[in-house]
VEXBA-518060 format. One line per field, with one value per residue (C-alpha): residue number from 1; residue in three letters; x, y, z. Coordinates in nm, 4 decimals. Layout:
<recs>
nugu c(NUM | ...)
drentor c(Ala | ...)
xx c(X | ...)
yy c(Y | ...)
zz c(Z | ...)
</recs>
This chain:
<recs>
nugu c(1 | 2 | 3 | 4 | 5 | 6 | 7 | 8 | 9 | 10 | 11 | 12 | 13 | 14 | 15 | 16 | 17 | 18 | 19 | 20 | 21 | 22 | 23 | 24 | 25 | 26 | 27 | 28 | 29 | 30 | 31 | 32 | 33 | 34 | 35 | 36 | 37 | 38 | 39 | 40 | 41 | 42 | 43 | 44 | 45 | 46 | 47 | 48 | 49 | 50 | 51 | 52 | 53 | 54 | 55 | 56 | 57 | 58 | 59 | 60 | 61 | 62 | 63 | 64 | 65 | 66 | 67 | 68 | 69 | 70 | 71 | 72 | 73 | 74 | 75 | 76 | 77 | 78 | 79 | 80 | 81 | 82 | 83 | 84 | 85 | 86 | 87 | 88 | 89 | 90 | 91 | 92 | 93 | 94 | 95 | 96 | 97 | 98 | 99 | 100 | 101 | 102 | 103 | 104 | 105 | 106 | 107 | 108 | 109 | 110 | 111 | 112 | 113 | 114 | 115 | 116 | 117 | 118 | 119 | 120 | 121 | 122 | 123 | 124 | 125 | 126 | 127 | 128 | 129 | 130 | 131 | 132 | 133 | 134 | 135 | 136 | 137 | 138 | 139 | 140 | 141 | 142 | 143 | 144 | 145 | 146 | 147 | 148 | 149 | 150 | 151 | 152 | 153 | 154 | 155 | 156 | 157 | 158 | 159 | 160 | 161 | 162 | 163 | 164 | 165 | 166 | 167 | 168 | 169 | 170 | 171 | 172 | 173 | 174 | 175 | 176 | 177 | 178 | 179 | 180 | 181 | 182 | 183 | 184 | 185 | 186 | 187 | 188 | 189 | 190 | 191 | 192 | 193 | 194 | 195 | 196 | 197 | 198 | 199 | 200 | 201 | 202 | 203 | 204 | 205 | 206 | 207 | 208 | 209 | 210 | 211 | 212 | 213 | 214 | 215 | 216 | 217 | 218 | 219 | 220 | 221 | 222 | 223 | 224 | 225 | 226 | 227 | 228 | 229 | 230 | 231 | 232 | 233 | 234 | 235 | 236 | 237 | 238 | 239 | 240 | 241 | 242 | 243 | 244 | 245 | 246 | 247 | 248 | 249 | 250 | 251 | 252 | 253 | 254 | 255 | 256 | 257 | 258 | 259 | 260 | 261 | 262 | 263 | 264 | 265 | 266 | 267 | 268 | 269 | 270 | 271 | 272 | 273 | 274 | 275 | 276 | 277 | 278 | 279 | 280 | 281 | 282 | 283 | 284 | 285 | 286 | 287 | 288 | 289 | 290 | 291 | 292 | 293 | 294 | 295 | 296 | 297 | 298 | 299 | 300 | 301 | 302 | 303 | 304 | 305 | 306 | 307 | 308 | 309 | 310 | 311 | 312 | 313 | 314 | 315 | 316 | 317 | 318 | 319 | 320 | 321 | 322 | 323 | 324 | 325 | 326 | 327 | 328 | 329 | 330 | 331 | 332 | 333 | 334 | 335 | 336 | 337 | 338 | 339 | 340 | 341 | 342 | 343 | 344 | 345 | 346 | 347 | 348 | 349 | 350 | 351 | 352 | 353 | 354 | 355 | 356 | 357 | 358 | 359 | 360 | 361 | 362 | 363 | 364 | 365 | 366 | 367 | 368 | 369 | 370 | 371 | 372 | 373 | 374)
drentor c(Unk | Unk | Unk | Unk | Unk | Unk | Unk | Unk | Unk | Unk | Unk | Unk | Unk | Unk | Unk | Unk | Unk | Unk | Unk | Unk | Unk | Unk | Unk | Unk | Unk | Unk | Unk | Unk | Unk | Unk | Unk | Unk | Unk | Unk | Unk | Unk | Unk | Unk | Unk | Unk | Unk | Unk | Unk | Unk | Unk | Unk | Unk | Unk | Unk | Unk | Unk | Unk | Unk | Unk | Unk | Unk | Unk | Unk | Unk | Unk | Unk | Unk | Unk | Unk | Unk | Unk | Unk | Unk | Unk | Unk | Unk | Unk | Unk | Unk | Unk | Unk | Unk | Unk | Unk | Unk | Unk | Unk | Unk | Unk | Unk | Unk | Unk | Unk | Unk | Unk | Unk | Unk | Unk | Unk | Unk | Unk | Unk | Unk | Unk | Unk | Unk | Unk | Unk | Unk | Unk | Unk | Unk | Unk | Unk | Unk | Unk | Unk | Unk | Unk | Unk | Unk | Unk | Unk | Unk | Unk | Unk | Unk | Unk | Unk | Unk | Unk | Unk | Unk | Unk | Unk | Unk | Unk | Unk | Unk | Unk | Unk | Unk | Unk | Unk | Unk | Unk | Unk | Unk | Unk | Unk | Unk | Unk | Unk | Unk | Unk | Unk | Unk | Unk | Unk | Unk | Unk | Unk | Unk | Unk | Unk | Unk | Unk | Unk | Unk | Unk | Unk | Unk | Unk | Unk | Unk | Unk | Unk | Unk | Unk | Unk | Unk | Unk | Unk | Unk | Unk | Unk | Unk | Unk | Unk | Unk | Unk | Unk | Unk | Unk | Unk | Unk | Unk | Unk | Unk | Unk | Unk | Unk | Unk | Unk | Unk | Unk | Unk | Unk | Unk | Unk | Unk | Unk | Unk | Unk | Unk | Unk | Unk | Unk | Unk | Unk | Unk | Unk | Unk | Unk | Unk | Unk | Unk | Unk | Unk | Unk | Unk | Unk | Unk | Unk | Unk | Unk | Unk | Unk | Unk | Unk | Unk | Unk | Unk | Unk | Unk | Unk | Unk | Unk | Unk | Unk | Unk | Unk | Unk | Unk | Unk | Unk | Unk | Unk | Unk | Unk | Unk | Unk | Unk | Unk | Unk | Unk | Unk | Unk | Unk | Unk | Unk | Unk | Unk | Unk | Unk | Unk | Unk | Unk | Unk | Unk | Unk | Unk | Unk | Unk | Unk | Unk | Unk | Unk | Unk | Unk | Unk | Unk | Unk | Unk | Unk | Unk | Unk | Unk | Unk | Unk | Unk | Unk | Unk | Unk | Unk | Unk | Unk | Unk | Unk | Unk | Unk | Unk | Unk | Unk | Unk | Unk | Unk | Unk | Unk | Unk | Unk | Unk | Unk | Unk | Unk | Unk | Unk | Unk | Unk | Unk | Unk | Unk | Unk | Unk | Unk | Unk | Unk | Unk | Unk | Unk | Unk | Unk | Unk | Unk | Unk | Unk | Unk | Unk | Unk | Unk | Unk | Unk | Unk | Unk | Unk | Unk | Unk | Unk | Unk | Unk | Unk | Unk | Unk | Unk | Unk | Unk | Unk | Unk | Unk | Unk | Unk | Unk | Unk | Unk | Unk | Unk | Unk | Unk | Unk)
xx c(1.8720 | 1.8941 | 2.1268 | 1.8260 | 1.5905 | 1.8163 | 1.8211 | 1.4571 | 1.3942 | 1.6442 | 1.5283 | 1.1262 | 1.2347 | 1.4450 | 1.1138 | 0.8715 | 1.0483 | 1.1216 | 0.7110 | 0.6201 | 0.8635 | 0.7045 | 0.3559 | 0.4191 | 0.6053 | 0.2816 | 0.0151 | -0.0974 | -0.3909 | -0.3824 | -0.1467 | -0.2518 | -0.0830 | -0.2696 | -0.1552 | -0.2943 | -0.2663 | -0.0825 | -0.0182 | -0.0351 | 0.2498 | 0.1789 | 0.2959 | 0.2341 | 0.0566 | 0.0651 | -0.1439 | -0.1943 | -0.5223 | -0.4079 | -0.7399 | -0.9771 | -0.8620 | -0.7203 | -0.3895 | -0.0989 | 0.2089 | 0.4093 | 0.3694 | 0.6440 | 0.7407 | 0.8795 | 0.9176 | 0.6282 | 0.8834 | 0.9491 | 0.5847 | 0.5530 | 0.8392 | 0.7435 | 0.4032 | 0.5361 | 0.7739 | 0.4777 | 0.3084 | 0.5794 | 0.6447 | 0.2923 | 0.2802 | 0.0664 | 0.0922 | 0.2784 | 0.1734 | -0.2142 | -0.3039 | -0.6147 | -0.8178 | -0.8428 | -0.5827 | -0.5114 | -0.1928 | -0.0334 | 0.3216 | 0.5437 | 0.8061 | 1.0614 | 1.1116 | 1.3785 | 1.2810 | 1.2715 | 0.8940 | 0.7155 | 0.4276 | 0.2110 | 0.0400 | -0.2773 | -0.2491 | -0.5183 | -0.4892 | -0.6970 | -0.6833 | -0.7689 | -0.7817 | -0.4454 | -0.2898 | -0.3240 | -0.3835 | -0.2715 | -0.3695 | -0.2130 | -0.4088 | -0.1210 | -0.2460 | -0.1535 | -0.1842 | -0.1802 | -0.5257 | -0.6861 | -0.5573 | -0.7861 | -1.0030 | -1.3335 | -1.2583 | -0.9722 | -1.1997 | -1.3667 | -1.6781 | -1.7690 | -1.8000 | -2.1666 | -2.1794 | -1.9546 | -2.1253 | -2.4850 | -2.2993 | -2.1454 | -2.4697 | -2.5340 | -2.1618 | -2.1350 | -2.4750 | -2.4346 | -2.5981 | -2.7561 | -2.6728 | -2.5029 | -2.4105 | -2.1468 | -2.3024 | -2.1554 | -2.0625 | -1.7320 | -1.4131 | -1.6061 | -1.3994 | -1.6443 | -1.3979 | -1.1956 | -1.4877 | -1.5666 | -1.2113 | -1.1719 | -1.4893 | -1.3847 | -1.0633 | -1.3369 | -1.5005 | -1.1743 | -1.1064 | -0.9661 | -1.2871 | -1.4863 | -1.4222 | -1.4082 | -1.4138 | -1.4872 | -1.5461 | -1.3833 | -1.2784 | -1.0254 | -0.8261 | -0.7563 | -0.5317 | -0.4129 | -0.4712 | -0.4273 | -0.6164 | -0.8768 | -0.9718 | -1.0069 | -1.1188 | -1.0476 | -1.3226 | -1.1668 | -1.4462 | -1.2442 | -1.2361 | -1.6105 | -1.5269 | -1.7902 | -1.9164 | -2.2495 | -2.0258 | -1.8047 | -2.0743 | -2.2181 | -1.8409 | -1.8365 | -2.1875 | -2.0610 | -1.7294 | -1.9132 | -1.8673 | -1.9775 | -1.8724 | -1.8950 | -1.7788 | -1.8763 | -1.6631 | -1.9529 | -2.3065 | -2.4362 | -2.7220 | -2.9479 | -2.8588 | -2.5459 | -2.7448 | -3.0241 | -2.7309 | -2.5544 | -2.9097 | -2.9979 | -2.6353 | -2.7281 | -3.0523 | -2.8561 | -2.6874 | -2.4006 | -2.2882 | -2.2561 | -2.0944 | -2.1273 | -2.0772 | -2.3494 | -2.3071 | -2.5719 | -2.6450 | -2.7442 | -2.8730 | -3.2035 | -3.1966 | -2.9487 | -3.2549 | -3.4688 | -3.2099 | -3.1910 | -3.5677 | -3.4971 | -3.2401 | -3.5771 | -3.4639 | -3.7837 | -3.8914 | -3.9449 | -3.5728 | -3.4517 | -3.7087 | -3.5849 | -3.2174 | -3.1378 | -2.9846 | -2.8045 | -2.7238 | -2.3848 | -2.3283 | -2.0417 | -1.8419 | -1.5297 | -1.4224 | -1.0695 | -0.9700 | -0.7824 | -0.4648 | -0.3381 | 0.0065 | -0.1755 | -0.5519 | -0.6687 | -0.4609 | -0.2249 | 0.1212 | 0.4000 | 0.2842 | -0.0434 | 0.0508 | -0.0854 | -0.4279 | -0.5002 | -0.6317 | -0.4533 | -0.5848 | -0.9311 | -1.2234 | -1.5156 | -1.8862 | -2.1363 | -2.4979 | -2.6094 | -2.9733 | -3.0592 | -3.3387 | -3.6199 | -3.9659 | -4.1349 | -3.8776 | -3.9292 | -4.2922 | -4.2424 | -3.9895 | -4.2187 | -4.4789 | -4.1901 | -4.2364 | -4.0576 | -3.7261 | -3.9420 | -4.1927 | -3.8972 | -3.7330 | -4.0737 | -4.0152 | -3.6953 | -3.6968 | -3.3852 | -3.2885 | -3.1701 | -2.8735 | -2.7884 | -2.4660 | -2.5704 | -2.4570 | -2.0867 | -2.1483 | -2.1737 | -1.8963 | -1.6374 | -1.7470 | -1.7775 | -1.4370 | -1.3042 | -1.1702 | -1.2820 | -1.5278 | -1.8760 | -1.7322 | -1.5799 | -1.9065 | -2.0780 | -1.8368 | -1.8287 | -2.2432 | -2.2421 | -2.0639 | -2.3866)
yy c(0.0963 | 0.3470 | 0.1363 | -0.1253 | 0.1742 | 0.2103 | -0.0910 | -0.1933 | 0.1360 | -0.0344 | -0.3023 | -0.2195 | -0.0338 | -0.2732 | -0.5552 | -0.2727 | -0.2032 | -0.6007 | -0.6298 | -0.3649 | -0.4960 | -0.8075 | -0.6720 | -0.5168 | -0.8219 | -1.0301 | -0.7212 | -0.7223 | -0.4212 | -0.4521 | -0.4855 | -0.5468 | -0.5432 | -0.7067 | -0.7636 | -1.0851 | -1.3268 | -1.7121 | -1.9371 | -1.6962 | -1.4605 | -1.1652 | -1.1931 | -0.8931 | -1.0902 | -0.9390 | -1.0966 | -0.9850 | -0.9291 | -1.0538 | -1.0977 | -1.0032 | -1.2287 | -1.2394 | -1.4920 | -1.4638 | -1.3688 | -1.2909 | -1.3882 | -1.1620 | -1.2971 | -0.9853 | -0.8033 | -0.5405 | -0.2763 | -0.3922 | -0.4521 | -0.0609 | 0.0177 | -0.1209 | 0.0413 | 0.3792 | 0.3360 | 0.3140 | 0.5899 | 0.8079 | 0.7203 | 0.7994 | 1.1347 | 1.0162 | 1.0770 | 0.7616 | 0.9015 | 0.8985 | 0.5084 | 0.5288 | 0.6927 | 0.6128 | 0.8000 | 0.8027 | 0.9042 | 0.8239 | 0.7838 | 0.7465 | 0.4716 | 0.3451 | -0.0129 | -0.2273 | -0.2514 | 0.1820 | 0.1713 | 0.5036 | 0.3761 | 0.5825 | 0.3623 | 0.5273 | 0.4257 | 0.3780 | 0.2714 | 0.2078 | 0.0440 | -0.2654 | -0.4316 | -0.6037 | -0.2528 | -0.0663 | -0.2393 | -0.1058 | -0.1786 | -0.0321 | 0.0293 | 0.0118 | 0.2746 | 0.1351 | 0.3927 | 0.1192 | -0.0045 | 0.2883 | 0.3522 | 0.0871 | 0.1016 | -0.0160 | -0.3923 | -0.3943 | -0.3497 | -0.7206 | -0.5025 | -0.7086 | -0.4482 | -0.4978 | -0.3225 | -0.1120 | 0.0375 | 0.0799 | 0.2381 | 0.4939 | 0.6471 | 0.7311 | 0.8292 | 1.0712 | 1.2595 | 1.6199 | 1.5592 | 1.3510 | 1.1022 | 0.7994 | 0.5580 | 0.2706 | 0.0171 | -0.2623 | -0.3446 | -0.2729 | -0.4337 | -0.4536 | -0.2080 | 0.0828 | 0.3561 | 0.1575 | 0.1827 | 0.5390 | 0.6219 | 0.4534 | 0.6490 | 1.0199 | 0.9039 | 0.8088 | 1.1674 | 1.3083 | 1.6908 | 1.9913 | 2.1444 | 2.0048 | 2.1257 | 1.7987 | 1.8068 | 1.5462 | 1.5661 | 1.2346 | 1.0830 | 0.9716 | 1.0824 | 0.7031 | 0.8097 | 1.1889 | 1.2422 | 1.5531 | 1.7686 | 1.6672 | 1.8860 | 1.6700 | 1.7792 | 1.5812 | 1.5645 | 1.7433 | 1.7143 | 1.8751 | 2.1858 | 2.1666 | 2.0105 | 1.7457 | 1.5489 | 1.8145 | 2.1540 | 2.0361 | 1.9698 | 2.3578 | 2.4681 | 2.2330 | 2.3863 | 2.7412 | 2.6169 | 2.6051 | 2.2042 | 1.9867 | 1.6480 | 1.5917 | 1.2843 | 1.2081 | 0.9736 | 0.7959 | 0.9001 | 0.8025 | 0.9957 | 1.1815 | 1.5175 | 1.4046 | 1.2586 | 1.5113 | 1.7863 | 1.6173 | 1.5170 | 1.8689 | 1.9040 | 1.7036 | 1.8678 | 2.1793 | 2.0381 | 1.8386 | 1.4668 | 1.3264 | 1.0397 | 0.8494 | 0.5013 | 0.3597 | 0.0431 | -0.1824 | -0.5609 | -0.4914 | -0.2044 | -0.1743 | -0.2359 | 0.0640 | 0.3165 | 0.1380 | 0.2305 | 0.6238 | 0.5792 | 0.4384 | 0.7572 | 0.9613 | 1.1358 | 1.2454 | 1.0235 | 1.3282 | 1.3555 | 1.0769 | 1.0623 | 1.3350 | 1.2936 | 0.9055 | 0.8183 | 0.5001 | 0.2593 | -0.0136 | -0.2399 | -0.4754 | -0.8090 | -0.8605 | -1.2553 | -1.4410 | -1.5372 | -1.9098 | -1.8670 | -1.9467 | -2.1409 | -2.3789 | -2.3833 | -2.3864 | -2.6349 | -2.4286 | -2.3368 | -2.0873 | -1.8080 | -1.8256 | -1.9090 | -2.2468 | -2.0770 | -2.1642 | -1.7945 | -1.4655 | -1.1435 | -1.0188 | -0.9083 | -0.7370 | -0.8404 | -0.5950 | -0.5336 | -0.2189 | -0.0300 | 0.1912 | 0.4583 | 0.4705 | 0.6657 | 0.3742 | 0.3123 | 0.6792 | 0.6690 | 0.3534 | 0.5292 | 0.8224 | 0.6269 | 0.4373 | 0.0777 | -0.2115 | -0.3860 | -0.6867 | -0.4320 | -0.2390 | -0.5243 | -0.6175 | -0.3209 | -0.2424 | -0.5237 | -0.4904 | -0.2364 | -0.4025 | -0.6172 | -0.8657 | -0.9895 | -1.3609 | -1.2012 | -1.1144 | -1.4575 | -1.6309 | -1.4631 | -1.5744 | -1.9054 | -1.9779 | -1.8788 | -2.1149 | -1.7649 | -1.8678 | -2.1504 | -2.1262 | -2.2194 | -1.8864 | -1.7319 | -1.8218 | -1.7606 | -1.3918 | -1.4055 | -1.5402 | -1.2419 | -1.0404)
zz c(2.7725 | 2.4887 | 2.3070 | 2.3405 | 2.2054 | 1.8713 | 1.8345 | 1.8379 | 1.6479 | 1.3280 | 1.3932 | 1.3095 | 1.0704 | 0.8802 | 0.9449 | 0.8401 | 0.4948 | 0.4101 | 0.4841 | 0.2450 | -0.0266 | -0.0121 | -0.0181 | -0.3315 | -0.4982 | -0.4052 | -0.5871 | -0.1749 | -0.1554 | 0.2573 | 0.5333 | 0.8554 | 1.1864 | 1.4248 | 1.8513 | 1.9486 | 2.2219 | 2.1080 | 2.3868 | 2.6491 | 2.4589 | 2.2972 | 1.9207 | 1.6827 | 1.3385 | 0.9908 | 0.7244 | 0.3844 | 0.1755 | -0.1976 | -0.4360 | -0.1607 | 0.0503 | 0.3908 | 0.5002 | 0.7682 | 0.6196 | 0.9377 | 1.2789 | 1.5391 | 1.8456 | 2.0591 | 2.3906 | 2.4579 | 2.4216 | 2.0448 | 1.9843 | 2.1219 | 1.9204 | 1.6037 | 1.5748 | 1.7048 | 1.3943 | 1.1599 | 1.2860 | 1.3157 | 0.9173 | 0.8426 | 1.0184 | 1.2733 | 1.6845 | 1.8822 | 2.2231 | 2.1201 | 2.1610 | 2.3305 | 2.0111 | 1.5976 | 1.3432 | 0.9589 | 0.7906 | 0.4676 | 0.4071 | 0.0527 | 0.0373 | -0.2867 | -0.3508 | -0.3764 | -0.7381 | -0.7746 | -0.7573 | -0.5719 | -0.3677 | -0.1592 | 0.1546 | 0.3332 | 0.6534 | 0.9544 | 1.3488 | 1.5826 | 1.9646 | 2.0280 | 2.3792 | 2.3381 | 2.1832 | 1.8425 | 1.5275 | 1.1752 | 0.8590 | 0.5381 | 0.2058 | -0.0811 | -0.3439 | -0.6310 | -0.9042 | -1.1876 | -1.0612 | -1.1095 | -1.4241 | -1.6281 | -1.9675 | -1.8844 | -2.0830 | -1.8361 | -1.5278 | -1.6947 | -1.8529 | -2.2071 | -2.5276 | -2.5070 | -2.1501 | -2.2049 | -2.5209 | -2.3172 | -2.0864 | -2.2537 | -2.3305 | -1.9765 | -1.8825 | -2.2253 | -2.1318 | -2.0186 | -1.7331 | -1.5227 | -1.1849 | -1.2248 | -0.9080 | -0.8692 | -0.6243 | -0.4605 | -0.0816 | 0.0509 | -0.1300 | -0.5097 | -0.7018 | -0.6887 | -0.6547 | -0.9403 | -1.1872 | -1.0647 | -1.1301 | -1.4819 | -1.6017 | -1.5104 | -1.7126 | -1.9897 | -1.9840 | -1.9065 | -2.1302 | -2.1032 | -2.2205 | -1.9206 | -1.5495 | -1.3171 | -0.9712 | -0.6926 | -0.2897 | -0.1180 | 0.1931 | 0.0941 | -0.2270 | -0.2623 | -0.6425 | -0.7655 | -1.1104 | -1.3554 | -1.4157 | -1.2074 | -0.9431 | -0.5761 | -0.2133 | 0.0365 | 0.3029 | 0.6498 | 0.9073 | 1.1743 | 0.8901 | 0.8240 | 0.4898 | 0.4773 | 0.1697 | 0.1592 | 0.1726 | -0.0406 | -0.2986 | -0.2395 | -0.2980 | -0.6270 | -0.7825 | -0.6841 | -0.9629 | -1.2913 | -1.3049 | -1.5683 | -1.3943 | -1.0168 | -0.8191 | -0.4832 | -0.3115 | -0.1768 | -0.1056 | 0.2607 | 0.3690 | 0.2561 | 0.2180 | 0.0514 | -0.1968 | -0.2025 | -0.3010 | -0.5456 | -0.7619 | -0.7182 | -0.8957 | -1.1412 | -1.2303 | -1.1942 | -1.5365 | -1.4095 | -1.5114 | -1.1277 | -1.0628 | -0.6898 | -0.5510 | -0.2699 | -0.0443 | -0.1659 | -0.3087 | -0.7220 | -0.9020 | -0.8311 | -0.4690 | -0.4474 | -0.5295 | -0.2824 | -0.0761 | -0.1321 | -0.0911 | 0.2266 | 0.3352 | 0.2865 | -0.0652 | -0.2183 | -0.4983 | -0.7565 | -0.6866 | -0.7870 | -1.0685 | -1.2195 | -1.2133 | -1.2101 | -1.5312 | -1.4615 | -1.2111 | -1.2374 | -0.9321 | -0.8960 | -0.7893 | -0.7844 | -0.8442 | -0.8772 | -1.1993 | -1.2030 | -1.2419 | -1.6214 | -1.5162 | -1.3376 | -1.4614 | -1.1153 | -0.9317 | -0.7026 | -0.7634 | -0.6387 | -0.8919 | -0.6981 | -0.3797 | -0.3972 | -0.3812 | -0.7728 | -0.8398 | -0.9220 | -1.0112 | -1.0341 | -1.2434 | -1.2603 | -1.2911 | -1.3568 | -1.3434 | -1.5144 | -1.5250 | -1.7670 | -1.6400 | -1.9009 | -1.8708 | -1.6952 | -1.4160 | -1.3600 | -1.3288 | -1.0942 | -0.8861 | -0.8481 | -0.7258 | -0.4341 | -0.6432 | -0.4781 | -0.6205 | -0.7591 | -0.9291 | -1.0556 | -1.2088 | -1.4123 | -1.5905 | -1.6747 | -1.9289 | -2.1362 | -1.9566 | -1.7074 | -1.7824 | -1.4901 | -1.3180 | -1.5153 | -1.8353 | -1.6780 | -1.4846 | -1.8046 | -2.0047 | -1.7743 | -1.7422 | -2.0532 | -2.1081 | -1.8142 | -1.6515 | -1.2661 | -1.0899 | -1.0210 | -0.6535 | -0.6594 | -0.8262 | -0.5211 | -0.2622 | -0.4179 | -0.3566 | -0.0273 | 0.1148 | 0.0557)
</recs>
């Protein structure tokens, strides 16, 4: 029996290694390990998330002691406790390639009725570490957005729902305001990417580090650009605009559809209008949409897994705060009444839209499929 034991133990770990090479050979941002029930037999399924989007790569056929054992060898990588199934944990673990790479992996577990499940974020560093063209922003946006991002102060959010590149963006413009002369700090959960001389906290709420003290601890640093992670309540977002009427450039990402419906929506957390008034500077939401793939213009091939897409860009939607959005967000306007006035401040998603099509760089069937998910 504990000859079995060593050998399931090599065994996972020789499966667990090949599946991670792969995922990073195939630019895979997910891993996920999922029990499930085939036939009546338990098979342990791992699909991949490549462009945004979800497909089996694996299906394992094993014993319930080599299911056991294979999980208990991820979590035992990732730092995290094997005997504790019955609750949620998140590790992170560091792993060379085949090909020499370093790749850190954040990992998170969680029990499901059939057993745990696992799914693996791959932090690729290289995806963070994008000019703002890169990201798929035209010169035009980028240009009116620089005025808001090179201000001393002021609050800036990054809206977009879950999956849209909003921590991307927010990383690419702290490397955009990036000096030695300024102090930079942020307050996340998690540190997705570490990068120099930037300070990070990582939220601990089991240490009382939550997004709102670690805010206090920030102003209390002489900062002159904040991050948040991501704002969502309200006295997260009441504490970092008083930061940035306190004189700090704050930068923070919100779940939310487009630009305009994300300050509806810190209405909506009960944030005093006057607040947000006074310290709204600038508002960029986000998509992100498959690009066709150039070897085969869209008709499916083994570079793209048949799928006729590979990689990703952004579209973007940016709002500019003027002195008549601010009156009408004073006075708790709607979206529609905020949108009749921003005028040419507001720059739409249709002008990203456009670019790209234009250029033959993805479908309108992938346009919309990117929309529907709202």
């Amino acid at each position: 029996m504990d000859n079995k034991r060593v050998d399931y133990k090599e065994q996972s770990l020789s499966f667990i290694n090949e599946i991670m090479n792969r995922a990073v050979r195939e630019r895979v941002t997910d891993i996920h390990w999922e029990p499930l029930i085939t036939e009546h037999q338990k098979e342990l399924v791992v699909r991949f998330r490549i462009d945004g989007v979800l497909r089996d790569a694996e299906k394992v056929v094993r014993t319930e002691a080599q299911l056991d054992s294979m999980i208990n060898a991820i979590k035992i990588m990732s730092g995290l406790d094997p005997t504790k199934k019955r609750r949620e944990q998140d590790g992170r673990l560091s792993f060379t390639t085949l090909g020499g790479d370093d790749v850190d992996v954040r990992i998170a577990s969680m029990p499901t009725l059939l057993g745990e499940k696992i799914v693996m974020r791959i932090m690729d560093r290289s995806r963070y570490c994008l000019n703002l063209e890169e990201l798929g922003m035209s010169s035009e946006l980028v240009e009116v957005y620089r005025t808001i991002f090179t201000r001393p102060e002021g609050f800036v959010i990054i809206v977009g729902p879950t999956g849209s590149g909003k921590t991307t963006t927010l990383y690419s413009t702290l490397q955009q305001v990036y000096s030695r002369q300024k102090n930079i700090c942020t307050i996340e959960d998690p540190v997705e990417c570490k990068f120099m001389g930037i300070n990070q906290i990582q939220v601990e709420h089991e240490f009382g580090m939550t997004f709102v003290s670690g805010l206090r601890a920030i102003m209390r640093q002489d900062p002159d650009i904040i991050a948040v992670g991501e704002i969502r309540d309200g006295e997260t977002t009441r504490t970092a605009l008083q930061a940035a009427l306190a004189g700090s450039l704050v930068f923070s990402t919100i779940h939310g559809r487009d630009a305009v419906h994300s300050i509806i929506r810190l209405l909506d957390m009960g944030v005093e209008s006057y607040f947000i008034s006074s310290a709204l500077t600038g508002v960029i939401a986000q998509r992100l949409v498959r690009l066709t793939c150039k070897i085969c213009k869209g008709q499916g091939c083994s570079q793209c897994m048949n799928t006729g897409f590979k990689k990703r860009a952004g579209i973007f939607e940016l709002l500019i705060i003027n002195d008549k959005l601010r009156d009408m967000i004073l006075k708790k306007a709607s979206a529609d009444e905020l949108v009749s006035v921003a005028g040419k401040n507001l720059i739409t998603f249709q002008h990203s839209i456009d670019k790209l099509l234009a250029e033959n760089l993805t479908t309108k069937q992938e346009i919309d499929r990117v929309f529907a998910m709202d």
